[in-house]
C-alpha positions as CSV (number, residue, x, y, z in Angstrom):
1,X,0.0,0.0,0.0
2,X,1.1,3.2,-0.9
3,X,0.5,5.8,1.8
4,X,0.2,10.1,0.8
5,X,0.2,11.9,3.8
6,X,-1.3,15.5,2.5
7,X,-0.2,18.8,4.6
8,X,-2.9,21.6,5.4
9,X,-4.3,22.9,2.4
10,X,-2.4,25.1,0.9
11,X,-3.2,27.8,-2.8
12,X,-1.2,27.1,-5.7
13,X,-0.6,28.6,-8.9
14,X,-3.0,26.4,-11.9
15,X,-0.4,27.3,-14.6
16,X,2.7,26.0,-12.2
17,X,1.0,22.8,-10.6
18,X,1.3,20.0,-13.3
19,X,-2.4,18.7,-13.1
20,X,-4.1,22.5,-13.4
21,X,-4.8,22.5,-9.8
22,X,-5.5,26.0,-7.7
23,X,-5.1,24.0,-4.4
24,X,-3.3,21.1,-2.8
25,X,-3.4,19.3,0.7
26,X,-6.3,18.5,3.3
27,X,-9.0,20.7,4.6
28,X,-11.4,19.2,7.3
29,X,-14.8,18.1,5.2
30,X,-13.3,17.4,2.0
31,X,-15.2,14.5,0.0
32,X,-13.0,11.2,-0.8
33,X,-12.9,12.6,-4.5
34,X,-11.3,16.4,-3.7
35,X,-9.1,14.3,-1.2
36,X,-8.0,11.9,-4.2
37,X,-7.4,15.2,-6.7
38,X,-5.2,16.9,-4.1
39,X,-3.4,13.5,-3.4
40,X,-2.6,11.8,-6.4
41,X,0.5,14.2,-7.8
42,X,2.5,15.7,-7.8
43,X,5.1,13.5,-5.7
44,X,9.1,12.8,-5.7
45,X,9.1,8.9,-5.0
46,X,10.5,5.7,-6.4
47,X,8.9,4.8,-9.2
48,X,9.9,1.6,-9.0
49,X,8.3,1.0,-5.5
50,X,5.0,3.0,-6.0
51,X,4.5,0.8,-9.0
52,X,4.6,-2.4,-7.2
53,X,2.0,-1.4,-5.4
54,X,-1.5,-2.3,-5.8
55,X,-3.8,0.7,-3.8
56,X,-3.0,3.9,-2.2
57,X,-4.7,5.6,0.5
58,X,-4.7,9.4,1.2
59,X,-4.3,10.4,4.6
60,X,-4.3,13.6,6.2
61,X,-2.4,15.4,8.9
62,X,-3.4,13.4,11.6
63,X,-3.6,10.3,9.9
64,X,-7.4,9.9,9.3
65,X,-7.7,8.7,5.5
66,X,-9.5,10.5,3.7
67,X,-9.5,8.7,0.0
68,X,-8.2,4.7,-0.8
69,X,-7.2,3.7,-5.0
70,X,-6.3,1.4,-7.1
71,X,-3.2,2.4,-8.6
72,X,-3.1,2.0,-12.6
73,X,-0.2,3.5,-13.8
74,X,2.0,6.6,-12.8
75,X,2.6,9.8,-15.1
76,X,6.5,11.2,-14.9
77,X,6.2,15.2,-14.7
78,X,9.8,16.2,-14.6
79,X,11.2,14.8,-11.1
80,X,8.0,14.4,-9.9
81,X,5.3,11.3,-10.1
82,X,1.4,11.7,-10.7
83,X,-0.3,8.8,-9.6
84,X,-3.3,7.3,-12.1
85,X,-5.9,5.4,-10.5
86,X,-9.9,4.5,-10.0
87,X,-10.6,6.2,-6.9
88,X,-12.5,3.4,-4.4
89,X,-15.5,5.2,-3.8
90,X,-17.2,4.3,0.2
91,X,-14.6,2.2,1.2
92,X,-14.8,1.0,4.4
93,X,-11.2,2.4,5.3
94,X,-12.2,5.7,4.7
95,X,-12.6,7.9,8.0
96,X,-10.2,5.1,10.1
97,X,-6.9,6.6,11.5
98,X,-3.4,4.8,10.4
99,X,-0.7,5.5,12.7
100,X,1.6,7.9,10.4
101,X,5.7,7.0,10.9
102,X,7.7,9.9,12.0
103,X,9.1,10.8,8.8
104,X,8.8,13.9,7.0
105,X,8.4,12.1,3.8
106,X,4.4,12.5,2.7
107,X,5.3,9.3,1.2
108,X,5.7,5.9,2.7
109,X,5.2,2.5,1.8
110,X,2.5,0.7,4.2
């Protein structure tokens, strides 16, 4: 499982961020789908490891997660690693708390 921990939300420029977006990261209500469009990209990772895996789950700030995928396919944008998926609409996981690793890496491999 491939774990994105998202960081408060946060305003970004739509003609800098690689998938047109004007936000990223969590903010308290989001639906599973805003959750899975802020997560999925743009992230520095192995490619090689992400790829293995078969689902990854969007978690927030204190480890509540917020969206779970099935991973497809990544896109390379420069350094950087989108990740291409069918969001898993009403999963059960969905609202459960992980306990997050101490890293400051958003990314770890669960």
């Amino acid at each position: 499982m491939l774990q994105i921990k998202l960081a408060e939300q946060r305003m970004v420029d739509p003609d800098e961020d690689p998938l047109g977006r004007t936000a990223v990261g969590a903010t308290p209500g989001m639906s599973e789908r805003e959750a899975w469009e802020a997560g999925r990209g743009c992230w520095v990772m192995k490619a090689s490891r992400a790829i293995d895996e078969d689902e990854v789950r969007i978690v927030n700030p204190s480890g509540t997660i917020l969206a779970v995928a099935k991973i497809r396919g990544l896109i390379k944008h420069g350094n950087r690693l989108e990740v291409v998926g069918g969001l898993l609409e009403g999963d059960p996981r969905v609202g459960t708390t992980v306990e997050l690793n101490r890293a400051q890496n958003p990314i770890s491999y669960v």
